[in-house]
C-alpha positions, 0 to 999 in steps of 0.5 A: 500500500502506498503511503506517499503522493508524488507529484512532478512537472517538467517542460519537454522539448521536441523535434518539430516533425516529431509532435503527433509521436511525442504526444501520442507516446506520453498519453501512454505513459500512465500517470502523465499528462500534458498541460500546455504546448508552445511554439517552441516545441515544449510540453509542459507535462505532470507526472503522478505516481504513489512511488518515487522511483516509478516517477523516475523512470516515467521521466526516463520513459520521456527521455528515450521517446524518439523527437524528444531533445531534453526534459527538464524537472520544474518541481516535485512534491511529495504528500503523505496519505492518509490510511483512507487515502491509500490507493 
């Protein structure tokens, strides 16, 4: 059972011709979602998850999708749950 709460961002840059392939990998990462898009091909994209190495290796997961050209950690916070709260 898991006791804690992570939660990360982190701006994701792309090739250009790689767009649709990018966003189509990180909407099968479970946990990961994409909340803006700019001209100058970044994402800024959440990552949740009730473990702390799982995030990581979402993170490593972005990293080795083909197109992308850095991801950069924004923040990373950690929330403890409640018993009623475990997931």
């Amino acid at each position: 059972m898991a006791s804690q709460y992570h939660i990360s961002s982190l701006v994701v840059q792309y090739r250009p011709d790689t767009q649709q392939s990018v966003l189509a990998a990180l909407s099968a990462i479970e946990g990961a979602e994409v909340h803006a898009q700019t001209p100058l091909h970044k994402l800024v994209v959440t990552l949740e998850s009730t473990n702390g190495p799982a995030i990581q290796a979402k993170v490593d997961d972005i990293r080795g999708i083909p197109g992308v050209l850095s991801t950069v950690l924004v923040y990373q916070q950690v929330e403890p749950l409640t018993e009623e709260e475990w997931i």
